[in-house]
N, C-alpha and C positions, 0 to 999 in steps of 0.2 A: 504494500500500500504506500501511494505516495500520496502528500500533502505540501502544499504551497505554503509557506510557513511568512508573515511579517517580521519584518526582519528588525523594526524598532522592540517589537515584543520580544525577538528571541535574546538581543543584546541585551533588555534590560533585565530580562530570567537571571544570564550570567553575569549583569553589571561588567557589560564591554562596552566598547565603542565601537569595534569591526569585527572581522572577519578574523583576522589574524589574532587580535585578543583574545578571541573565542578558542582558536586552537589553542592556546599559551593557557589560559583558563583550561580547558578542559583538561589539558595533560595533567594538571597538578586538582584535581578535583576527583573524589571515591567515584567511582564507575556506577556506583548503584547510585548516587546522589545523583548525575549524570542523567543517566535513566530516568530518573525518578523527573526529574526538569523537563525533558521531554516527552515524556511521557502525556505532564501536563497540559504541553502545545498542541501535540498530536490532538487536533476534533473535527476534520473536517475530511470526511467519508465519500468524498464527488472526486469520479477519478480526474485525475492529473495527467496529459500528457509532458513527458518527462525526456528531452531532445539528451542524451548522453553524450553526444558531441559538443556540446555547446557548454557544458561542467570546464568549470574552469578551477573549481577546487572541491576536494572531497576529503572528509572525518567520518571515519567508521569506528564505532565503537560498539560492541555487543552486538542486539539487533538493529542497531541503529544507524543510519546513513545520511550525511549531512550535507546537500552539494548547492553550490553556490556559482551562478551559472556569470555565463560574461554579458548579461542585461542584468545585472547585481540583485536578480531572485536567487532565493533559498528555499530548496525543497527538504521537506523532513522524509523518510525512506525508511520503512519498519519490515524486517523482515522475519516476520514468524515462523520459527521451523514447527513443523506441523510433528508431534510425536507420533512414529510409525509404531503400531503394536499390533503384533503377530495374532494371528487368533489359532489355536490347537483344533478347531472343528473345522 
């Protein structure tokens, strides 16, 4: 699932100012607090198309995928591993 994230919102989650603060923040920030911030952006369910060519930088962390394209949108990128389980019958 992808979501079009505002990018004044997400800098002021992580109290940055760009892009580059964001990566510099997150490296030194717990993974699950991470998640936990994204989490709370993540609300908008309307698919996105998402030009991968056009990413001009990208943060992955966990399930989480962060790309920030060269028209200075930010898409947020969750990607759910689905638990495969066998069945015996």
């Amino acid at each position: 699932m992808i979501a079009s994230l505002d990018k004044n919102t997400l800098y002021d989650t992580f109290e940055v100012n760009d892009f580059n603060s964001l990566e510099n923040k997150i490296d030194i920030m717990a993974p699950s607090l991470v998640e936990y911030y994204l989490s709370n952006l993540y609300f908008d369910e309307s698919k996105i198309y998402l030009n991968k060519q056009n990413i001009e930088k990208t943060l992955c962390f966990g399930e989480y995928s962060i790309y920030f394209d060269y028209n200075d949108e930010i898409f947020l990128e969750i990607n759910k591993k689905k638990l495969d389980t066998c069945s015996l019958w």
